[in-house]
N, C-alpha and C positions, 0 to 999 in steps of 0.2 A: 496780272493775275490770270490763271490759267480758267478759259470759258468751260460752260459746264458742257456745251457739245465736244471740244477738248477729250473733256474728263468722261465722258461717255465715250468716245471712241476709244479713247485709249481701255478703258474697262472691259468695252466687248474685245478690241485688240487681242487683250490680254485673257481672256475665255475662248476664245478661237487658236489662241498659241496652246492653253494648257489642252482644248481637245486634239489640236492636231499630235500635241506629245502622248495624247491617250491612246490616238489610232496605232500610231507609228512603235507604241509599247505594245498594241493586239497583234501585230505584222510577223509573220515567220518570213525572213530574208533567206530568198537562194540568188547568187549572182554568182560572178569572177572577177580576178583582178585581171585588169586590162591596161594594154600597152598603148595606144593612137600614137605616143611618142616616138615610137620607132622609125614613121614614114610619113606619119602625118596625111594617109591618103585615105580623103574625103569618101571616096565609092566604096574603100573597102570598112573605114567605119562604117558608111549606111548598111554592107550586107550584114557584118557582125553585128550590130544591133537590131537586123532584123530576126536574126538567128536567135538573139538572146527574148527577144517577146515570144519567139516561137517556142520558147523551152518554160516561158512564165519567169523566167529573171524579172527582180526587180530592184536590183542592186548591182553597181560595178564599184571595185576600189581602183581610183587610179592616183596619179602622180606621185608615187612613191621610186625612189631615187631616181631622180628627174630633176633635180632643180636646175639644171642649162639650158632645159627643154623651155624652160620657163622665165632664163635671167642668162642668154649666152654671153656676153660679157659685163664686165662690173657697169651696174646702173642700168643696161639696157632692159628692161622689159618687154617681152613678145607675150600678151595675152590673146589675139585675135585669133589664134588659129585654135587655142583650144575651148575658146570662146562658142565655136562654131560646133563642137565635141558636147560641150555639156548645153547647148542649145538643144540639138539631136536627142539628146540622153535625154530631155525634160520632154518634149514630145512624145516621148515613146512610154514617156512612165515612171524611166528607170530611175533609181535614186543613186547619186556619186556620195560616196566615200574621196575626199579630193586629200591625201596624202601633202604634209609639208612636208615636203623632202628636204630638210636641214641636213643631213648625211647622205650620200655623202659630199662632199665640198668639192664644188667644181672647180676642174684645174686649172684656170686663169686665176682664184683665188687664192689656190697652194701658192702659185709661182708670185703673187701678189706677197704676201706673208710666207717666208717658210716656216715659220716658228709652229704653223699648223700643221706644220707636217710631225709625221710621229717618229720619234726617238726612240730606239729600241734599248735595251739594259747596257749593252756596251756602248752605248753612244753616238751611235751610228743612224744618221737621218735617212726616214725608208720616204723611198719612193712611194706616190699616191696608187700603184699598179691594182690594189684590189677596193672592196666599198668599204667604208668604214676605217677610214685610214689620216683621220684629221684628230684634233687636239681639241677634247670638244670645249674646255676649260680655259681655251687661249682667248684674251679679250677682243682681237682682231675676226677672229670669228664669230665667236658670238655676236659683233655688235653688224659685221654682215649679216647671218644665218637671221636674227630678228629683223632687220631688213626685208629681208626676204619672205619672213612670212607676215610681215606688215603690207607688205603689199600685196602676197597670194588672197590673204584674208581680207582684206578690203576689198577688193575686185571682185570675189565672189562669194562673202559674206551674207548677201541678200538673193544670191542665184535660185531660182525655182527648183533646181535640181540638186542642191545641196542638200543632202543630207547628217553630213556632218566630215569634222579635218580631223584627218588623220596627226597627229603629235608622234614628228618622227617614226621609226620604223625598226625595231629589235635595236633597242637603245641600252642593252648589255654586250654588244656585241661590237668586233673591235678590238684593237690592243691596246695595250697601255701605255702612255708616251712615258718616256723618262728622260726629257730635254731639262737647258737650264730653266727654262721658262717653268715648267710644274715645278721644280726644286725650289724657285724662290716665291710661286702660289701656296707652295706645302709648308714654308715656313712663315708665311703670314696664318695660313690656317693654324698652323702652331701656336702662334705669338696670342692668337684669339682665344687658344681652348685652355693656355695654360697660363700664360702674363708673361712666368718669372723662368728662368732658365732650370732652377732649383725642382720648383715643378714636374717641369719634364724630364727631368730625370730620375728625378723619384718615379714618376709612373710609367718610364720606361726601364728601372733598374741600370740605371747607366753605370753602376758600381760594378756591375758582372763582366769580369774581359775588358776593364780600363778603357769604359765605352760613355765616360761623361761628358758631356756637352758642356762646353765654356761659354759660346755664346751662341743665340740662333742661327750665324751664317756657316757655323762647325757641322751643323745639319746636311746630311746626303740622302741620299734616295735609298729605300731600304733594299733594293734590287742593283747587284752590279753583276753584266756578264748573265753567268747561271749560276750564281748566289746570291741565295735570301740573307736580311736580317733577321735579328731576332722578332721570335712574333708578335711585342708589344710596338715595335715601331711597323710593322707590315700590316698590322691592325690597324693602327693610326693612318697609315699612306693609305690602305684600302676607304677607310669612311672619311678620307680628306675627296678621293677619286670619286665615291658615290655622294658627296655632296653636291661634288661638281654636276655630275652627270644630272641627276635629278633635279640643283634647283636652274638647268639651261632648261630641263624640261619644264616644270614650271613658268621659265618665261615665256614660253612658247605658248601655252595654255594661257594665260593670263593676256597675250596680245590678242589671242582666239578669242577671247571674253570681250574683250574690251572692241575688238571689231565687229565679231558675230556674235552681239549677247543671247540669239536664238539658237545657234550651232551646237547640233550636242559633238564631243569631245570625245576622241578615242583615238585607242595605241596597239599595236604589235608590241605587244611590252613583252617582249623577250629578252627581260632583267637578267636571269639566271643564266645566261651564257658565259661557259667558264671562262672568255677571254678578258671579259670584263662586267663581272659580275656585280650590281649596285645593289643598293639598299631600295626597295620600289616601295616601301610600306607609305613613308611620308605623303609620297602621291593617293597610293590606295585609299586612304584613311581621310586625304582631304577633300572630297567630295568632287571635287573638279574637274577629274577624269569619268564623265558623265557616261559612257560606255566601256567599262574593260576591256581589252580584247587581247589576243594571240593568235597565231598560228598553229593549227591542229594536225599535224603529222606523224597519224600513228603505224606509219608503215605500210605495204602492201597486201597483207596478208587478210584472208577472211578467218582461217580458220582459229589464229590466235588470236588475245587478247591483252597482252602483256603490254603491245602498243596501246590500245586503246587506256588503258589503266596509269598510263606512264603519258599520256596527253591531256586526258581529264585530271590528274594532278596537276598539271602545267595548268590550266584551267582555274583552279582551287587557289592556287598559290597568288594568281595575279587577281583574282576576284575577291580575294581575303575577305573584310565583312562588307564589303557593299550591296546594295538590295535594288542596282541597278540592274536592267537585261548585262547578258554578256553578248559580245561580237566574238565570231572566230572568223574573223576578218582575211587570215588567210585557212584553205581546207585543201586537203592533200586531191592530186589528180595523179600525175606519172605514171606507175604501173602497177595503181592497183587493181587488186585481185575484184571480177565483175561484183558487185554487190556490198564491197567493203564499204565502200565511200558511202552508202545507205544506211549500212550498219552504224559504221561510224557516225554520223548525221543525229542519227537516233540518240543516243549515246550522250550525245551532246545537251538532249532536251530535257534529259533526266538532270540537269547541273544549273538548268538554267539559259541555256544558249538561245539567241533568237537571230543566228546569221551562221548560216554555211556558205562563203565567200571561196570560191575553188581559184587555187594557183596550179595553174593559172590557165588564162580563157586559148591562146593559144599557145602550141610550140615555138620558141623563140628559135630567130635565126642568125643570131649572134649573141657574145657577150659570155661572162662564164656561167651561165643559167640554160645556153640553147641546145643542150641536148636532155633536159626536162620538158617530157610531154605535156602537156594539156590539154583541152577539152579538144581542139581544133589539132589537127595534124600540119606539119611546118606547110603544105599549099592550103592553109583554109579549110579542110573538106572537116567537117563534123567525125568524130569517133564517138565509140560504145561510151566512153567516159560523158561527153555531152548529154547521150540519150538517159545517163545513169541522173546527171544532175535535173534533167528536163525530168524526172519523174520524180526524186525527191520535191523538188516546186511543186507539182502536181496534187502530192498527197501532205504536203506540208499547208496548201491551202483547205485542204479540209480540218482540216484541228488546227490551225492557229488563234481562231475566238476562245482558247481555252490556254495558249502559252504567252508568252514564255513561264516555265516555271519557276518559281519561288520558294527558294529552300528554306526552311525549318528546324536548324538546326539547335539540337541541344549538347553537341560536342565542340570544343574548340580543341584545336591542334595545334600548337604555340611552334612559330616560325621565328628561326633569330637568325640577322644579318652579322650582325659581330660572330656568332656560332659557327657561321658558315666558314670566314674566314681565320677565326681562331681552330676552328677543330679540323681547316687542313691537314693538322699535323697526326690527328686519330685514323687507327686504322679503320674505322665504324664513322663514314662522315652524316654528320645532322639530316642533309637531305634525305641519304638513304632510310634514317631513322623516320624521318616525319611520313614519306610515302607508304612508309609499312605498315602505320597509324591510318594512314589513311586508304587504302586497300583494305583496311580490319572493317572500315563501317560501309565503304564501297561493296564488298560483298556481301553484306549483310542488307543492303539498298536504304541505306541510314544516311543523312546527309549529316555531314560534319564540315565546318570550316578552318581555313587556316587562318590563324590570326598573328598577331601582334601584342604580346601580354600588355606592355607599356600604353598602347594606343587603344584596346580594346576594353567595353563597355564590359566584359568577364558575366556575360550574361546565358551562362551556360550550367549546367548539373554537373558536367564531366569536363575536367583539363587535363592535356595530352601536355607532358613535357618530354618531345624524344631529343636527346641530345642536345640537351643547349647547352653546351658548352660556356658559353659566357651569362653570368649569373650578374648582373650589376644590383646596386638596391634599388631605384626603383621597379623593377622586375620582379625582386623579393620581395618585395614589400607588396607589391600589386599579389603575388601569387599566396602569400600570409594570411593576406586581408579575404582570400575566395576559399580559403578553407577556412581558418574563424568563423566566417560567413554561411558557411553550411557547403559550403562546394568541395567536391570528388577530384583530386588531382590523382593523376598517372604518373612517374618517374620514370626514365629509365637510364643507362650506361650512360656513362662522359657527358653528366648533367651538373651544373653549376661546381664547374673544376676551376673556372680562373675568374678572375672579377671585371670589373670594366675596362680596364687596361689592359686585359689580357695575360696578367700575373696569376699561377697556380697559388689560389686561397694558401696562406699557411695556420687560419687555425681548421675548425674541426668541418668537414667535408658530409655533404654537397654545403656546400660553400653560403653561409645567413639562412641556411633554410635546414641543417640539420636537426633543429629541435622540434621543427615541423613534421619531420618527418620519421622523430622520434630514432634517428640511427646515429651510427657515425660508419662513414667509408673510409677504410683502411686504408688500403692500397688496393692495387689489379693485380691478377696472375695472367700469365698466359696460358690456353689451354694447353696447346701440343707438350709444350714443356711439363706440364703438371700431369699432364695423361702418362709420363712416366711411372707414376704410381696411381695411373688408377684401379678404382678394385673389380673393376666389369670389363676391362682388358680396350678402353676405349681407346683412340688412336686421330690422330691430327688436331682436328678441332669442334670433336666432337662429346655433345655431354647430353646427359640426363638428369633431367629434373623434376621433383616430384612435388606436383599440387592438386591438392583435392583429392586426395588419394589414389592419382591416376599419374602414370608416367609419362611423361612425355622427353622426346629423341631431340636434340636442337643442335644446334653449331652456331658455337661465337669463337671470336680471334684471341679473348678474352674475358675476363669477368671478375669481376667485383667482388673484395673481402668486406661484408656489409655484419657491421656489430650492430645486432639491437640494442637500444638506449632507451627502453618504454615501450617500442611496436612490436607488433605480435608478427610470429612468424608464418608466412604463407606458404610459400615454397622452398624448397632446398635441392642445392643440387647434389648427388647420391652418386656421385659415376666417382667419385674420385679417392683419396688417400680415406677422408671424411667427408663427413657434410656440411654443404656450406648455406648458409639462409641466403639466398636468394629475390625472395620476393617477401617486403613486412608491410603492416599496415599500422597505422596510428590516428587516435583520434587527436585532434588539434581543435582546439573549439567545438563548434557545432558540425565541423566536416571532419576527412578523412584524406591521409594523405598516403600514396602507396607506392614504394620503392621496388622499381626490378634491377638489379646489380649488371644487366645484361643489355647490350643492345638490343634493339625494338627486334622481334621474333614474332612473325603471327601463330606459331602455333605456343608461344609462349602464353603471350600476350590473348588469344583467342578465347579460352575457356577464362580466363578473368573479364574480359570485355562481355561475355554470356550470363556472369554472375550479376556485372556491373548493371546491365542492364535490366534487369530484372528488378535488382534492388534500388535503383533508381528510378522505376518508370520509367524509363526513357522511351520515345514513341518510336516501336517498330515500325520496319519497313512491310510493303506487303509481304502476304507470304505466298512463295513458289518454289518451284522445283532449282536445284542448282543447275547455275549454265543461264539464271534468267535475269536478266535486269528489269525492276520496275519502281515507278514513282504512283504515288493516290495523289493525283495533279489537283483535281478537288474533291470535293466530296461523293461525285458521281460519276468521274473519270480517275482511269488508271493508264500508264500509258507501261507495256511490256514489249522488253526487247530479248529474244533469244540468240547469247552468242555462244551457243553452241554448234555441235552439227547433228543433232538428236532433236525431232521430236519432244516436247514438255507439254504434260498436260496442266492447263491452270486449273482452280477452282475459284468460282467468283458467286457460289452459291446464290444467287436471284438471276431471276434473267440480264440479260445485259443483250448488246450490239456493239459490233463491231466498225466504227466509224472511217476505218482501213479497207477492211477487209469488205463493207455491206452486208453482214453478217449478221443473223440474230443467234444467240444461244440461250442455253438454258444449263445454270450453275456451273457451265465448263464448258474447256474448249482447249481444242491442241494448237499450236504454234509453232508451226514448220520452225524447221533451223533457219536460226542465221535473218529472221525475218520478223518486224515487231506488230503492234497489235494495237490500236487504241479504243479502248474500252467504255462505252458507257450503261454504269450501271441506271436499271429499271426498276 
């Protein structure tokens, strides 16, 4: 029986773990990703992390693709020299991000197994020459690759300086093998989702092009050469590849667990890489992935912002609804423009971010990475980049007792993996739709999330459906039951066109959700084609569309013959032969359901999102001048970034101070370019 002194320690234990989780959530992180593996020399880690206390770092990421560094050949383990590395690191402060570098697979293991090596569409086994170049679904690897971080994680599971493992590293990225080995994993996965042969071919239409399957070993890869199959079997190989990929990660997390149950848990989840793009939701939604994270690389430039806006999406997409901090574990250095990386920084805090993690800490001097600068120049000597991050730290420790922040969101943005790879074939792909959506409440300084219709709590006013393409029922049914319910859906173009399988609906269109929506879709037109007769003399792919009795100018590739069936007409577009309804609304229950025939369009989409808002309560963003980003972080702080190159004057009508700048005002105050602001009101 366990003593009650036992049971008192283990109590306080456990109140001392959940404050240190509390400090460590108050913390704004500035570090770099660091290399010691390169040379492994002891004086010159002790200057570089003397460099890094002088700048207020207090984070580094390291062992990410390293694992030889760390197991040069099969079974040997060398942990003493880096033993000595996070020794150093825990003296000084600094907290490790310690990377399992599971990819990429060191080559005494390729030559061990070849079957990990990757198979390209014609057959042909490639060389390991670049990273990311193993079979991550091969059994021989995996049952190394866990190995390996059975051992990283046991060795420094309990380290002082751990702050938490890294779970692999841009774990969509990579090619896709197409040996015999995935051929006969992809027909067990078959045999699993379908039984009977019959099956799958019904829900691959094997009748089309004398393409039925007799028995499962008739089965090929739907990629030969540089020809696709059809896209009901390229859908199927795609979420046979993304089961793989995701549930290796999972067991990688789950040895984390079970070695380090204190370790929080994070990724470079750079899912969305078109080499090998996965489904990441399963992880996002399972709680387990204890810190999101990514790579933030909006480019060099200060004066744009299209980077910035196309990075915080990548942000959004991998933080879906979690109400964890986010890590941007790796943050752009190379050649940007002085001030950008601050900019950006900032930018970040408005989303939630509580780690600017710069790639990287020095110029490498080999490898296909060594002519990307970083903070240190290829001898060591400190750059402007360094002195840029040592001042971010600086001013990041005076307002972190008030981040990371915590979004509030009453929009969801419905993200679909089958969409993705079903609506390749659209000239208007999903992604581009969902970022337009989300740029719409971005500029508006509205937090909205990306979610997951099937895995999500639908705990929102407003749902955004851009482009999903693949409509399955429980999708519809989840999306049914939120307008019944009293909930605001959005539609727009190439939205529930084909069903779970990947098969274009043949009855009446968008596909289990037209009565919801009160329409039926026709068919599409093309524009340029149709601008043949239009009556305003328009030309390529350009139209006008009239709502609210104001016009508006747009361009799509395409667009949608939408018959009302019940909904009322919103918009129509006027540029052509006639006019076409374009945009309807329908009550469905207690809510509201509302079809655009067009791809997602912000100036489309903008003055209905201004309506939406209004008549939904939805809680504005502050209000400022354009060109300004800001968050009300709580009730008596606002945090304001100008990324423009203009002067803005705010109003903040009471006194306030300026916890940046040391500043007192009174109801206003200007905000150089390009420079932000953290406010507390009085």
């Amino acid at each position: 029986m366990m003593s009650n002194r036992v049971r008192i320690f283990g109590f306080v234990a456990g109140l001392m773990l959940l404050a240190a989780a509390a400090v460590r959530s108050q913390t704004l992180y500035v570090g770099a990703n660091y290399h010691p593996h390169d040379d492994k020399n002891m004086d010159k880690i002790a200057q570089d992390i003397r460099l890094m206390k002088e700048a207020g770092f207090r984070v580094v990421r390291m062992g990410h693709l390293a694992w030889d560094s760390y197991e040069p050949t099969d079974g040997h383990f060398d942990f003493a020299w880096f033993d000595k590395v996070m020794d150093r690191m825990d003296e000084a402060g600094i907290k490790v991000i310690l990377d399992i570098a599971v990819r990429p697979a060191p080559l005494w293991l390729h030559h061990q197994f070849p079957s990990i090596d990757v198979t390209d569409a014609e057959g042909n086994r490639q060389y390991p020459n670049h990273r990311y170049m193993e079979d991550v679904g091969d059994p021989d690897y995996q049952r190394y690759a866990l190995r390996y971080a059975d051992s990283l994680t046991r060795h420094y599971g309990r380290h002082p300086a751990l702050l938490a493992f890294g779970i692999d590293n841009e774990s969509g990225d990579g090619p896709i093998s197409y040996s015999e080995s995935v051929r006969q994993r992809f027909i067990t996965w078959l045999k699993r989702k379908y039984s009977r042969v019959d099956s799958l071919n019904s829900a691959w239409a094997g009748q089309r092009w004398s393409r039925k399957v007799g028995d499962f070993q008739e089965i090929g890869l739907p990629v030969s050469g540089n020809i696709n199959g059809a896209p009901e079997r390229v859908l199927d190989f795609r979420r046979f590849i993304s089961d793989e990929v995701g549930g290796f990660l999972m067991k990688v997390i789950n040895k984390v667990n079970a070695n380090a149950p204190h370790a929080l848990v994070n990724t470079n989840a750079w899912y969305y890489s078109p080499m090998k793009f996965f489904d990441y939701s399963p992880i996002a939604y399972s709680g387990k992935m204890t810190r999101e994270g990514c790579g933030f690389y909006p480019g060099p430039s200060l004066v744009t912002n299209y980077g910035i806006m196309d990075a915080l999406f990548g942000m959004a997409r991998i933080q879906m609804e979690s109400v964890t901090p986010f890590w941007c574990t790796e943050f752009t250095t190379m050649t940007a423009v002085p001030n950008s990386i601050r900019k950006s920084a900032y930018a970040t805090l408005l989303y939630g971010n509580q780690m600017v993690c710069g790639w990287t800490w020095q110029s490498m001097h080999g490898g296909e990475e060594q002519y990307l600068e970083g903070m240190l120049d290829w001898d060591g000597t400190p750059n402007r980049k360094y002195d840029e991050y040592k001042r971010i730290a600086g001013e990041f420790r005076k307002i972190e007792k008030y981040f990371p922040y915590r979004q509030r969101a009453e929009v969801g943005l419905a993200f679909s993996f089958p969409s993705v790879i079903a609506g390749g074939y659209f000239t208007e792909q999903h992604q581009q739709q969902l970022q337009t959506c989300f740029d719409l409440f971005a500029y508006r300084n509205m937090d909205a999330r990306v979610i997951d219709v099937a895995r999500s709590p639908l705990n929102y006013k407003l749902l955004f459906l851009p482009g999903l393409s693949v409509m399955d029922e429980p999708t519809a049914a989840r999306v049914r039951d939120f307008v019944n319910n009293g909930g605001t859906v959005v539609m727009t173009g190439n939205t529930a066109v084909v069903d779970g399988t990947g098969k274009v609906y043949a009855s009446r269109h968008p596909g289990l959700l037209s009565d919801v929506f009160g329409i039926r879709v026709a068919h599409y037109e093309e524009t340029s084609a149709m601008n043949e007769v239009s009556r305003t003399k328009e030309t390529g792919k350009k139209l006008e569309c009239l709502y609210d009795g104001k016009r508006i100018a747009t361009e799509a590739a395409y667009f949608e013959v939408v018959e009302p069936a019940g909904a009322e007409v919103l918009g129509k577009l006027t540029s052509l032969d006639k006019d076409y309804p374009i945009i309807t609304s329908n009550r469905y229950g207690k809510g509201r359901a509302i079809y655009v025939g067009l791809p997602a369009r912000g100036e489309v989409l903008g003055p209905l999102v201004d309506q939406l808002i209004s008549e939904l309560s939805l809680q504005k963003g502050p209000e400022v001048p354009a060109g300004v980003m800001a968050r009300q972080i709580d009730k008596d702080h606002v945090l304001y970034l100008n990324v423009s190159g203009d002067p803005k004057e705010i109003k903040v009508n009471r006194a306030a101070r300026g916890i940046l700048s040391e500043r007192n005002y009174t109801e206003r105050f200007v905000l150089p370019p390009y420079e932000p602001e953290f406010i507390e009101l009085k």
